[in-house]
N, C-alpha and C positions, 0 to 999 in steps of 0.2 A: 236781444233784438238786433237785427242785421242795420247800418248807419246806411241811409241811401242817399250820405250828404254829396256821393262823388257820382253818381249817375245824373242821366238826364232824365226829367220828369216827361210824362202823356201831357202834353196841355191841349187842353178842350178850351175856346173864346168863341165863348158866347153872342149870336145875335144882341145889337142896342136890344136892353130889357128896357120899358117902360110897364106901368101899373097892369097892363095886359099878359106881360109875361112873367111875372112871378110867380105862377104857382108852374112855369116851365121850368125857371130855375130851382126852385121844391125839388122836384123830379130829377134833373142833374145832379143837384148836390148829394141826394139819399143814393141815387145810383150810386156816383161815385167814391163817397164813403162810405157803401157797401163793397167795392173793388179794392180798397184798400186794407180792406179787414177789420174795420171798424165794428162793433155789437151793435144790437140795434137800439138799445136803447142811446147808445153813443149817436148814432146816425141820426135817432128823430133831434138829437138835442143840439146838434152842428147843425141840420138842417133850418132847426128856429135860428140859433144865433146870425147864419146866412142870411135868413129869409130877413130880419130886423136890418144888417147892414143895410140890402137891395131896397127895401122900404123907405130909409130914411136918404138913400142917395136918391131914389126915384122923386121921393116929396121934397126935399130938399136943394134936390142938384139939377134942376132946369128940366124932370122931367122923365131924363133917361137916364141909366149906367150900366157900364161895360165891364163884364163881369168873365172874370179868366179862372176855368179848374188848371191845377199843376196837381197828377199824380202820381207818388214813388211807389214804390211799393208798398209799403205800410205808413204813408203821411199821405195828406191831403191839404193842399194850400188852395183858398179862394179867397183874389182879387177884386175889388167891390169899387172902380172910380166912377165919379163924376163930375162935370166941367160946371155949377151950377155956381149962382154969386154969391147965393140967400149965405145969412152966417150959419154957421155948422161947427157944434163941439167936437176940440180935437184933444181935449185931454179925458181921458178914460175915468171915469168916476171913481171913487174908492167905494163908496156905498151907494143905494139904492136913493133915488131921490125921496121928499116926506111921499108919503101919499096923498095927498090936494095937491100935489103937482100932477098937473097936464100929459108933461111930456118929459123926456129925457132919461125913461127906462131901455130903450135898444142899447144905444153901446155899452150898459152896465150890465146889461141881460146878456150880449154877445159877448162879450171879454169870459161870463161866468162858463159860458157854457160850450169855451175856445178852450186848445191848450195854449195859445198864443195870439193878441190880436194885437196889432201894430195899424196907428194914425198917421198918415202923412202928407203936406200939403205942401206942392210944390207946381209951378208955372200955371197956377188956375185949376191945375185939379188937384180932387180932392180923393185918397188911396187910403183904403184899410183891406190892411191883409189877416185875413183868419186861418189858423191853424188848427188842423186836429189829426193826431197820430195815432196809429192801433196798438194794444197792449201788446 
């Protein structure tokens, strides 16, 4: 497989997403990781881990987030911030939470179904980057 660590990516940024445009973002992410060469069954399953980040920043994160594709030619990175104050887990689960929990299956669900997902908080926002590369 060719390394497309030393080129420059396509980046697509995204309109602020609030609750109204996620199923916009849907449609970006499968496009994109279709462009990349991704199968499809790869595609629908980044498109959920995607669709759970934009979910929990929109609920989470005052409302709206800004959401950036980077594509090489065979990887696909999406940027998921938002500026919101509410608290938001930033350590990645190792396992699924019990079941009579509520809430707190997205980032154990997106991590599963990333090759790479990375948390990071810094000057009030809050950044997870998802990865997913073609065989």
């Amino acid at each position: 497989m060719r390394d497309d660590s030393d080129t420059a990516p396509v980046l697509v940024a995204l309109p602020p997403v609030t609750v109204a445009g996620v199923a916009e973002v849907r449609r970006r992410v499968s496009e994109a990781a279709r462009k990349v060469g991704l199968s499809p069954e790869r595609v629908a399953s980044f498109t959920v881990a995607v669709n759970e980040i934009v979910i929990n920043a929109v609920e989470h994160g005052g409302g709206t987030a800004v959401v950036t594709l980077m594509m090489w030619a065979r990887r696909l990175v999406v940027e998921v911030v938002d500026h919101g104050t509410a608290p938001w887990q930033f350590t990645v689960p190792a396992a699924p939470p019990p079941p009579d929990q509520v809430h707190g299956r997205g980032l154990w669900l997106a991590k599963q179904l990333s090759d790479e997902l990375t948390v990071d908080a810094r000057d009030g926002d809050r950044l997870v980057r998802l990865t997913a590369k073609a065989a």
